[in-house]
C-alpha positions as CSV (number, residue, x, y, z in Angstrom):
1,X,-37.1,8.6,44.6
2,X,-37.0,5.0,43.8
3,X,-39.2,5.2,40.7
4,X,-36.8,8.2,39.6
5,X,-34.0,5.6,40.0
6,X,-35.5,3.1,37.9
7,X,-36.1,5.5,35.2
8,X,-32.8,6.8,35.3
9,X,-31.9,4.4,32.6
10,X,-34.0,5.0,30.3
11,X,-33.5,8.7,30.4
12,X,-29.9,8.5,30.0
13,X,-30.9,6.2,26.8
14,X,-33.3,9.0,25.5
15,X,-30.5,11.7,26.1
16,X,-27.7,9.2,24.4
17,X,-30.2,8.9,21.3
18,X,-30.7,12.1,21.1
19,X,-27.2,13.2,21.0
20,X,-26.2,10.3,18.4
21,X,-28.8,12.2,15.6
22,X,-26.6,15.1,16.4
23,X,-23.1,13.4,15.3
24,X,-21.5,13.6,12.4
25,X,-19.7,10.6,11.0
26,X,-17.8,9.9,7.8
27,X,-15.7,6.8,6.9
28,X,-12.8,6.6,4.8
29,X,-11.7,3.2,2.2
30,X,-8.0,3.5,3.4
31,X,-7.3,0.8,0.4
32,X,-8.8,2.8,-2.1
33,X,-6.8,5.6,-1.7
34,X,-3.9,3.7,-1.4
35,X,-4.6,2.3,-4.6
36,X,-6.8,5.3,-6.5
37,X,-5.1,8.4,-5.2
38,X,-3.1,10.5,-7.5
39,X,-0.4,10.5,-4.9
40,X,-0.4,6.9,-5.0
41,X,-0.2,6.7,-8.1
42,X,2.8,8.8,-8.4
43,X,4.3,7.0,-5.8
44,X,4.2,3.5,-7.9
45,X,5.6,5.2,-10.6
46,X,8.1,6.5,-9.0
47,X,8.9,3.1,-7.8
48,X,8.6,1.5,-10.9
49,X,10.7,3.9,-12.6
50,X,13.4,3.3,-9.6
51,X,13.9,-0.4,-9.6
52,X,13.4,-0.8,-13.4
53,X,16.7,-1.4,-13.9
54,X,17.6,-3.8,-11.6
55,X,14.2,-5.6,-12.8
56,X,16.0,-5.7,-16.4
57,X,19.0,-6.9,-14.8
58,X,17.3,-9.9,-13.1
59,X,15.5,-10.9,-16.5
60,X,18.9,-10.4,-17.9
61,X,20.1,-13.2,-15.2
62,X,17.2,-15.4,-15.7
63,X,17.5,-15.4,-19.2
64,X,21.4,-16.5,-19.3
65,X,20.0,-19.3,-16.4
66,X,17.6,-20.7,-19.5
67,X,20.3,-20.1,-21.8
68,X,23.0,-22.5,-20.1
69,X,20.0,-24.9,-18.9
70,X,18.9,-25.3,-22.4
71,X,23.1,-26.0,-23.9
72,X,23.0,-28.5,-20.8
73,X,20.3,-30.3,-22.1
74,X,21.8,-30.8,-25.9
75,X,23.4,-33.9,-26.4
76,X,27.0,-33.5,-27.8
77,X,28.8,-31.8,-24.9
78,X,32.3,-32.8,-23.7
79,X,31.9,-34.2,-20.7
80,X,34.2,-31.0,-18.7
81,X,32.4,-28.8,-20.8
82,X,29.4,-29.9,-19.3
83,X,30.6,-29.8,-15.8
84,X,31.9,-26.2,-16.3
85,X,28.7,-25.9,-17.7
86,X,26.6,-26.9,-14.9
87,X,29.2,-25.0,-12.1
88,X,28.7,-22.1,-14.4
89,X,24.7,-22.6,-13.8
90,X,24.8,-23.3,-10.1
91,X,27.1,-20.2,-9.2
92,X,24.6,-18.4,-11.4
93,X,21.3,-19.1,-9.4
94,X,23.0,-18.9,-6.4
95,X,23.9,-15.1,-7.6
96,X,20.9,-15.2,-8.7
97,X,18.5,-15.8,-5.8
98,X,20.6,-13.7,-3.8
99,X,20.0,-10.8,-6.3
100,X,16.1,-11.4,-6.4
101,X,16.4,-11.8,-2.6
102,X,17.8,-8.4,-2.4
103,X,15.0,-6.9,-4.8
104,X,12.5,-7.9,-2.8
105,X,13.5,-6.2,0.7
106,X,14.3,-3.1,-1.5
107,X,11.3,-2.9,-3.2
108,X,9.1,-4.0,0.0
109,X,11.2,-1.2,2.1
110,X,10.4,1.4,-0.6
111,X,7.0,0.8,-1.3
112,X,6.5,1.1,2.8
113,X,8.0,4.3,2.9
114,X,6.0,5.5,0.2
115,X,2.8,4.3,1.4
116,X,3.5,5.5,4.9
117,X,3.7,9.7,2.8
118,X,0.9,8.6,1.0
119,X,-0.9,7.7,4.6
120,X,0.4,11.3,6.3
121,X,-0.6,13.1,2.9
122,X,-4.3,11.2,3.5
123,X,-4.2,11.5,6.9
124,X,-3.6,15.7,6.4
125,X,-6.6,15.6,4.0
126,X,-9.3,13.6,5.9
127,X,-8.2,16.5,8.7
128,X,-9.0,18.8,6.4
129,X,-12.1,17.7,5.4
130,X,-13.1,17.0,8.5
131,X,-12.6,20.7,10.1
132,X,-13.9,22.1,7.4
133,X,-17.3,20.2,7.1
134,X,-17.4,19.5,11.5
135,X,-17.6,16.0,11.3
136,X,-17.1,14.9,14.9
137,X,-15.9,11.3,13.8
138,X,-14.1,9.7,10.6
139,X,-13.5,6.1,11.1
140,X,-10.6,4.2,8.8
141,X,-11.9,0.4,9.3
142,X,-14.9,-1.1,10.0
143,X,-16.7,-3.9,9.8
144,X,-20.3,-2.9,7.8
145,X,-20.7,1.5,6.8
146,X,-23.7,2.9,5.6
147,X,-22.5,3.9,1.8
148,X,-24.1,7.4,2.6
149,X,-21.0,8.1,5.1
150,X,-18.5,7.5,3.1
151,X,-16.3,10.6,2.1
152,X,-13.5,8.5,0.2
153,X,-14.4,10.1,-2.9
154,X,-13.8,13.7,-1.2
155,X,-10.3,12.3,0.3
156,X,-9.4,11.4,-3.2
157,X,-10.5,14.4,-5.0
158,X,-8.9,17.0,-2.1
159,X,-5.4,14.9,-2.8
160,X,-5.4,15.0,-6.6
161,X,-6.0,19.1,-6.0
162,X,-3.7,19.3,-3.3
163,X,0.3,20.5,-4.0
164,X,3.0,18.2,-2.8
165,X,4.9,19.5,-0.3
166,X,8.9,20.0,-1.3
167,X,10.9,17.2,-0.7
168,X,12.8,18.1,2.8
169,X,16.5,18.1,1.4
């Protein structure tokens, strides 16, 4: 009884091992589909193609700023033309900033929400994939992977073949 106790161990180590041969792991580059995925892809795009005109707008802006910077610097101004000038400026990047400001949490908010369908289009996939071929674990992050487990490739071809679903109205 107390040598089976002692070898208890070990046979619960031979049993483990043996099991581990039997699993069936894969490992997904959750960056590289967010930036190599045909839904991503779209996504930016669609982004792009979304803010582009307040993009203009803010070169527009930035341009007039150099504009009115550049008059300030010639000699030869009156001097209340000058300080309309420079009140003219300052109202001007103040607008400005605030405008740029505004961007930013509008484009940072967007590209969010378009990640996060990317993500639950991915996520749907690698479900997929991995009922279809039995995996018993896919892992998302990790600090070293075998090359030979990675199915990133498959997760990207299944969703550049996959149909987008209707946008819910």
């Amino acid at each position: 009884m107390n040598l089976t106790l002692k070898l208890m161990p070990f046979f619960l180590l031979f049993a483990m091992n043996a099991q581990a041969e039997e699993l069936h792991v894969g490992f997904i580059d959750t960056q590289r589909i967010l930036r190599e995925s045909v839904p991503a892809l779209n996504a930016g795009k669609r982004i792009e193609k979304e803010f582009a005109s307040r993009k203009v707008e803010i070169e527009k802006m930035q341009k007039q700023s150099k504009d009115i910077q550049t008059a300030l610097e010639k000699d030869g101004l009156k001097v209340e033309d000058h300080r309309i000038k420079e009140r003219e400026l300052s109202a001007l990047n103040t607008n400005l900033q605030r405008v740029q400001r505004e961007f930013r949490e509008d484009l940072n908010l967007r590209t969010n929400e378009e990640l996060a369908t990317v993500m639950a289009r991915a996520d749907k996939a690698i479900r997929a994939i991995a009922e279809s071929e039995k995996y018993d674990l896919i892992l998302q992050e990790s600090v070293y992977r075998n090359p030979k487990i990675d199915i990133t490739d498959k997760i990207l071809q299944y969703l550049a073949t996959e149909k987008p679903e209707k946008a819910e109205k």
